[in-house]
N, C-alpha and C positions, 0 to 999 in steps of 0.2 A: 512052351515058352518061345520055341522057334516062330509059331504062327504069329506072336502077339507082337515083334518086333517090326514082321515084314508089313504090318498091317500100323504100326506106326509110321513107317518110313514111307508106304504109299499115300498117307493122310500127309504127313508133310511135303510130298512132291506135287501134291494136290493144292497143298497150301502156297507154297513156290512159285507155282505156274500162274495160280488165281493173280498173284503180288503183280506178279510179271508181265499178262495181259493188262492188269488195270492202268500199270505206267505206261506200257506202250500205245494204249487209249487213247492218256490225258494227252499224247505226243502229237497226234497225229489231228489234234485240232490244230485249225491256223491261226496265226498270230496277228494276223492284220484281215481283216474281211471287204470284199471288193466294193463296198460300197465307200473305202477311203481311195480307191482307184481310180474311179471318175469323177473325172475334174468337169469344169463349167464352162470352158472356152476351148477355143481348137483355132489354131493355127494354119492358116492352108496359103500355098504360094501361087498365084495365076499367070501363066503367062500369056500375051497377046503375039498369038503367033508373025501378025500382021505387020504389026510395029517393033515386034522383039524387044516389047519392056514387058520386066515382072513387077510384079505388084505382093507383099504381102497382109494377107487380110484377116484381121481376127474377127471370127465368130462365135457369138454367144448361144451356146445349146439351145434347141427349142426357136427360136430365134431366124426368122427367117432375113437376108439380105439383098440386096438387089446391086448387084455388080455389072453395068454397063448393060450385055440383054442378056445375063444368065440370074436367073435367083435362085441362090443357096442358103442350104440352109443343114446347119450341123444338129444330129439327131443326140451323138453319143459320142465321147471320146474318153479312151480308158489308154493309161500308161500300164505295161508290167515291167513291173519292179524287181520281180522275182528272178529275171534270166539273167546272163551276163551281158546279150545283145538287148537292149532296151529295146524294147518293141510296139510302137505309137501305133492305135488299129481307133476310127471313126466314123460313125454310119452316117454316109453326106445324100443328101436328094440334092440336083441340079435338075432346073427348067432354061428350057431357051425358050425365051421371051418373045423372040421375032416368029416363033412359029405361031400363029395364028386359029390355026385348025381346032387344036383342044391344050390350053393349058393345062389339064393334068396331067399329060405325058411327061415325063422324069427321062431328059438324057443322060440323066446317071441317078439309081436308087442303089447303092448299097457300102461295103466295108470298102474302106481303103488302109490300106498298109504300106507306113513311111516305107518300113525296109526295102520290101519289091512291090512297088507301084503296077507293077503288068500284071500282079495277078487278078485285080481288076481292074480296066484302065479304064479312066476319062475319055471320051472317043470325040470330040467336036473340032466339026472344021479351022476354028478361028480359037480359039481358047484352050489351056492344057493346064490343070489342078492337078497338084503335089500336097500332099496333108506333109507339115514340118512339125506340128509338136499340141501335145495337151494340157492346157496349164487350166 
């Protein structure tokens, strides 16, 4: 009789555990899926070193612009929502126009990040892009 108890009581911590895994499962899918994260426009500030006025310019994803002699053009821009520091990240290609030699060279190919902007920076003599927001 002793055997037949211990042998229910391990069926039901079996049964316990199984319950227990399945809810912490259904938890741990997310609630929102990052394809409601990127948006369609991106926001970016330019300033003209030369003259010291800023400009700011919205651009439409996909979507290339021509801004005096750089053409930009915004690939991706996703807000998280998730953190408590909001944090704007954007894949921008930049061409300078005046260079001649091979317009495909990209004086800037990749992410930028409102928060800290140096950790890739815009590098151009006469011109300095800030990504401000993704809507």
């Amino acid at each position: 009789m002793l055997s037949k108890k211990n042998i229910k009581a391990g069926t039901l911590n079996k049964f316990l555990i199984l319950i227990i895994l399945c809810i912490l499962g259904f938890q741990s899918f997310p609630a929102q899926t990052e394809i409601n994260l990127v948006n369609k426009n991106t926001d970016i500030k330019i300033l003209d070193k030369i003259s010291s006025k800023n400009e700011l310019v919205n651009l439409y994803n996909g979507v290339e612009i021509i801004y005096k002699d750089l053409a930009i053009k915004s690939m991706k821009c996703t807000n998280s929502e998730f953190d408590d520091n909001l944090e704007i990240k954007a894949y921008i290609q930049v061409r300078d126009l005046t260079k001649k030699d091979n317009d495909k060279v990209y004086v800037f190919n990749g992410w930028m990040f409102s928060s800290s902007p140096s950790i890739a920076p815009f590098d151009h003599p006469v011109y300095d892009i800030w990504l401000v927001n993704c809507r």
